[in-house]
C-alpha positions in Angstrom: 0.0 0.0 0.0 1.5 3.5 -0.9 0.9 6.8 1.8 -2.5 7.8 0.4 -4.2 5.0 0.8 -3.1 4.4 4.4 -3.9 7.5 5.3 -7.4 7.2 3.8 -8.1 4.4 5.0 -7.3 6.0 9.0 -9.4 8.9 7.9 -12.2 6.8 7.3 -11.7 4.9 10.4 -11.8 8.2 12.7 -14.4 9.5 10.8 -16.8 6.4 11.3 -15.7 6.8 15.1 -16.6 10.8 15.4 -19.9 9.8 13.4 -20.6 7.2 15.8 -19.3 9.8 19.1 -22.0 12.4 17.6 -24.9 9.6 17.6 -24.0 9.0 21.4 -23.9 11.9 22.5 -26.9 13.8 20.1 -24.5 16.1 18.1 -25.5 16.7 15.1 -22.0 18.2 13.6 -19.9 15.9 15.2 -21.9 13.6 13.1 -22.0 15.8 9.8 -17.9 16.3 10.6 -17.3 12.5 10.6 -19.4 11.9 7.5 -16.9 14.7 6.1 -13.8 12.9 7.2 -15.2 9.8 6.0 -15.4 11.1 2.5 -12.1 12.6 2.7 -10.9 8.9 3.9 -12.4 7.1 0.3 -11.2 10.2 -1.9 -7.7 9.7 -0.2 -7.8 5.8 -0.2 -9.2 6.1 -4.6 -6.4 8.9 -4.9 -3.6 6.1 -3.6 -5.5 3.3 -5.7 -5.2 5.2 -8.8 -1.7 6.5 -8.7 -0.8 2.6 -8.5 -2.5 1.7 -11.3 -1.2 4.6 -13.9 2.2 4.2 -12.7 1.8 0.4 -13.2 -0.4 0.9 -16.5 1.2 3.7 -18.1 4.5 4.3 -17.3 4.5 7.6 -16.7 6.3 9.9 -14.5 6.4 10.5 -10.6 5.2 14.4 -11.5 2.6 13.2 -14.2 1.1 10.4 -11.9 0.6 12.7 -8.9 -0.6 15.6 -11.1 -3.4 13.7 -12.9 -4.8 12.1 -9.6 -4.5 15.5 -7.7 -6.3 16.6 -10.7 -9.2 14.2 -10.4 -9.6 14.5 -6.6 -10.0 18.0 -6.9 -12.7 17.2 -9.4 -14.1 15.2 -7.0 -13.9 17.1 -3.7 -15.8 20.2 -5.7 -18.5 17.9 -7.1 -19.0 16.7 -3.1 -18.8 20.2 -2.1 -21.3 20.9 -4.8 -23.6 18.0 -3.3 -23.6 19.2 0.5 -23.6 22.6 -0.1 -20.1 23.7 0.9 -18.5 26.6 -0.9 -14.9 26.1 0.9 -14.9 22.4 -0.7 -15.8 23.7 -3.7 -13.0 25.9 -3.9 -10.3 23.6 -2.6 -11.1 21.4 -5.0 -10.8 24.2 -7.4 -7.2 24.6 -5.8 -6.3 21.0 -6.1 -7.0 21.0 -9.8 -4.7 23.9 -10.7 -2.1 22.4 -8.5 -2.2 18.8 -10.3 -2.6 20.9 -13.7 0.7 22.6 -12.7 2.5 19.3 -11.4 1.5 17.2 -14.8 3.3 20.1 -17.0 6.4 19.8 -14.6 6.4 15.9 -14.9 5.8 16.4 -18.8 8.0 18.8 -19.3 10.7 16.5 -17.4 9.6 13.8 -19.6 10.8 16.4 -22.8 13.8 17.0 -21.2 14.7 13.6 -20.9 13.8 12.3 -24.7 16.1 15.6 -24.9 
């Protein structure tokens, strides 16, 4: 297992146990937070799955890898934020998309280099 999906799944876990703390004791955000964490947790976990499977699949580049899965969890985390209603999701998943844009160019432009 690579870093991201360990650390989803653990982001998961705590979120199922804040979830589970906000039933007990009648919190209704502590239960909305751990839903939040727990979708962080899956996106984090798919990010990891993914990067294994284009590096594997495609061969490409450290940079290129981790910008086109940064890319599609930003995608992600603004659609979600577009489902429960949160602008601040929205816009970091507006934030991770630029960032993977701008970390695919640096991989491709390595790759350039190298073919020279």
């Amino acid at each position: 297992m690579n870093k991201d999906q360990v650390k989803g799944e653990v982001k998961d876990l705590a979120g199922k146990i804040q979830e589970e703390a906000g039933k007990l004791t009648g919190s209704k955000e502590q239960q909305a937070k751990g839903l939040g964490k727990q979708i962080e947790g899956k996106i984090q976990k798919g990010v990891g799955d993914l990067k294994e499977t284009i590096s594997e699949e495609f061969g490409m580049n450290k940079d290129q890898v981790k910008g086109e899965v940064k890319d599609l969890a930003g995608k992600i985390q603004e659609e979600a934020g577009k489902l429960t209603g949160s602008k601040e999701q929205q816009a970091k998943g507006l934030e991770k998309q630029i960032e993977g844009k701008i970390q695919k160019g640096v991989g491709d432009l390595k790759e350039t280099v190298k073919k020279g």
